[in-house]
C-alpha positions as CSV (number, residue, x, y, z in Angstrom):
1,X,131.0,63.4,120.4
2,X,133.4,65.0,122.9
3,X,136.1,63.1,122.2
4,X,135.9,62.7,118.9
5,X,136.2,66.4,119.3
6,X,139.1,66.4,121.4
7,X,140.7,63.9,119.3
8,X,140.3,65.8,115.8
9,X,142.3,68.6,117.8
10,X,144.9,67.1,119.6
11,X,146.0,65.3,116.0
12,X,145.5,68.8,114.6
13,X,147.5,70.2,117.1
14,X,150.6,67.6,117.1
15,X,149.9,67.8,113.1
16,X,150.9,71.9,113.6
17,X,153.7,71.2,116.3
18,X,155.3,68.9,114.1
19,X,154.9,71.4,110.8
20,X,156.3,73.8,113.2
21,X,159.2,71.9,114.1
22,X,160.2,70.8,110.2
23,X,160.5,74.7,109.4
24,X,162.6,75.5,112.5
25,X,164.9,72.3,111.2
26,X,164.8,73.8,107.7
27,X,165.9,77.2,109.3
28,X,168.7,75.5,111.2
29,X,169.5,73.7,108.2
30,X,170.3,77.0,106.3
31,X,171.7,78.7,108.8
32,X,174.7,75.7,109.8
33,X,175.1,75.1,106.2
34,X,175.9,79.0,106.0
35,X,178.4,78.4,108.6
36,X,180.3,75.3,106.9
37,X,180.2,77.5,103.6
38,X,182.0,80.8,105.2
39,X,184.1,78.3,107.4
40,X,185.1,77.0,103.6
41,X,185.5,80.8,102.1
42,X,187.6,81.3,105.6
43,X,189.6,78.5,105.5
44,X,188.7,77.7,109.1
45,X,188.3,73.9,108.6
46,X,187.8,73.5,112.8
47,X,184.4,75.1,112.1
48,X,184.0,73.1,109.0
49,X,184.6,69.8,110.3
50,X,182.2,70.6,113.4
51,X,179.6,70.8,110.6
52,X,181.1,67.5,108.2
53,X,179.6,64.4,108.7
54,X,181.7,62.3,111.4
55,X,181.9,59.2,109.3
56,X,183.8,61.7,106.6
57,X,186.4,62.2,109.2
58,X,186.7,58.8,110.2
59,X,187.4,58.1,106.7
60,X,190.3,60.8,106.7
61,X,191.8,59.0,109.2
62,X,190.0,61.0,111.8
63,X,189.4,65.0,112.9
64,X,193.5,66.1,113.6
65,X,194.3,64.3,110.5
66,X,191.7,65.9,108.2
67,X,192.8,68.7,109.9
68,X,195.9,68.4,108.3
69,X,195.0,66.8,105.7
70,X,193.0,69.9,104.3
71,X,195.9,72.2,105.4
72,X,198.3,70.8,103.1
73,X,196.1,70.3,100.3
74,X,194.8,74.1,100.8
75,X,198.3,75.1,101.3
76,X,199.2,73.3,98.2
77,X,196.8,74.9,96.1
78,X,197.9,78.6,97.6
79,X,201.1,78.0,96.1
80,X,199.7,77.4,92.9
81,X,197.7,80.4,92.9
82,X,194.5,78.9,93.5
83,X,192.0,79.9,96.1
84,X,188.8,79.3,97.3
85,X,187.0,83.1,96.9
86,X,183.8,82.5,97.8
87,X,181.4,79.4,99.6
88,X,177.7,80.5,99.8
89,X,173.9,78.4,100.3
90,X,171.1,79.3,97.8
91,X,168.4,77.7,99.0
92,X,167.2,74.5,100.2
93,X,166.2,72.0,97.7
94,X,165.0,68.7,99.3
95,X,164.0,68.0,103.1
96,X,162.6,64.6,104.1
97,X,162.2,62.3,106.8
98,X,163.5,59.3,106.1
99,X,164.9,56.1,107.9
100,X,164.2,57.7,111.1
101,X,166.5,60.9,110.6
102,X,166.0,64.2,109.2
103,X,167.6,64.8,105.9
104,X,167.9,67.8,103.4
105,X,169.6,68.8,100.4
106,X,171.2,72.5,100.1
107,X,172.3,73.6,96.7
108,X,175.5,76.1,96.9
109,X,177.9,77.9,94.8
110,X,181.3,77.9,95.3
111,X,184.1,80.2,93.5
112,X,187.3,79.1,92.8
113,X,190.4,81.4,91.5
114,X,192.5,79.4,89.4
115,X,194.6,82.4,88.0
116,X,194.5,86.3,87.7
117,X,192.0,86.4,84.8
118,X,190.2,82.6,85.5
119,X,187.9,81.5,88.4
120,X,185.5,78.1,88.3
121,X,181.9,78.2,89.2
122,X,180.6,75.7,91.0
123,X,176.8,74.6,91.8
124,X,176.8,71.9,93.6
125,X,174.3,70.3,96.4
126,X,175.5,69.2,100.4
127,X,173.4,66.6,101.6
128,X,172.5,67.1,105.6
129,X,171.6,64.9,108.1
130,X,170.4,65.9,111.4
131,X,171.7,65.1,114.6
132,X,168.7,65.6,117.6
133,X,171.0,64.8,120.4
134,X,173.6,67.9,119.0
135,X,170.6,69.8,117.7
136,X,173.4,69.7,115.1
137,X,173.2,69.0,111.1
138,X,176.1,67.4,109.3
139,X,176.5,67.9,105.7
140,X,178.6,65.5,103.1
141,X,178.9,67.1,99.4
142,X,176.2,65.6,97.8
143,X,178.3,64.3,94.6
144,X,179.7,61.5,97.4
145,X,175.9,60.4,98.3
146,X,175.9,59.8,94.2
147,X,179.0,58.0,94.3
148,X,178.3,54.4,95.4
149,X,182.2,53.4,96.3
150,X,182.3,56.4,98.7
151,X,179.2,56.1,99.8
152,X,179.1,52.1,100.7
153,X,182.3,53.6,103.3
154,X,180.3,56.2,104.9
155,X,177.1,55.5,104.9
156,X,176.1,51.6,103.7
157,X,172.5,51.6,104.3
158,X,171.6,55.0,103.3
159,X,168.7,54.7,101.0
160,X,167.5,58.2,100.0
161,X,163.8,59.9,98.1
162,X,165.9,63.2,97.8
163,X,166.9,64.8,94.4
164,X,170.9,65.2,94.2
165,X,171.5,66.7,91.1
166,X,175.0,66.1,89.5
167,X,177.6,69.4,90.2
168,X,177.8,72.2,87.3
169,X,180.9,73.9,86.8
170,X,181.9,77.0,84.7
171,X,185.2,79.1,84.0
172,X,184.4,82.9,84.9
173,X,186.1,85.9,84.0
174,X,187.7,87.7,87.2
């Protein structure tokens, strides 16, 4: 009777420490995807990349070329007039524990001014994978983890239960 006892709360207690430990990774979730999106609205892309999924920057030919790889393209688009005005989370849509790493999906809005009287509106979704060893999450927008072309090059054996809804995007007034 003792230990079945003891037993019932030691799996009681590892079943509370582990609850625990799934909100504090939600909370850290949140709170490095806030990062990525004000290092986006900033245009500091050193911060961003320390939050991007590695195999995204392997892709770009590595980190000092995606560096300036994002430069030009975001210098490119400030000549044109267009500017990225604002890069925030909403909330946290899908958290899982699948093929032995942490995962979550963030939905976020982005704002884009395309001219004096135009900007787009974008809801879209960053998919998250945590890194334990970094106590790190990295985050690849989630339109990629939909595309199976780009996806195959990151990621091959990713097999995912989460939700990924498609990107929405609308022309606001300024």
């Amino acid at each position: 009777m003792k230990r079945s006892i003891l037993l019932i709360l030691l799996l009681s207690f590892g079943l509370t420490v582990t609850a625990q430990t799934e909100d504090e990774l939600k909370s850290l979730a949140i709170a490095q995807a806030k990062i990525a999106c004000e290092a986006t609205e900033n245009s500091d892309y050193e911060t961003l990349f320390d939050y991007t999924m590695p195999e995204v920057l392997e892709l770009m030919g590595g980190r000092e070329s995606a560096l300036v790889m994002m430069g030009e393209t975001m210098k490119n688009m400030e000549n044109q007039g267009i500017s990225i005005t604002s890069s925030e989370v909403i909330e946290m849509t899908g958290f899982a524990y699948e093929q032995d790493q942490y995962r979550c999906v963030i939905k976020n809005k982005v704002v884009v001014k395309m001219s004096p009287e135009q900007s787009t509106q974008s809801i879209s979704h960053m998919f998250g994978v945590y890194n334990p060893e970094l106590n790190r999450w990295y985050f690849i927008e989630g339109a990629q983890v939909n595309n199976e072309a780009i996806i195959g090059m990151i990621l091959p054996d990713l097999k995912t239960s989460l939700n990924i809804p498609p990107d929405e995007r609308s022309m606001i007034d300024n």
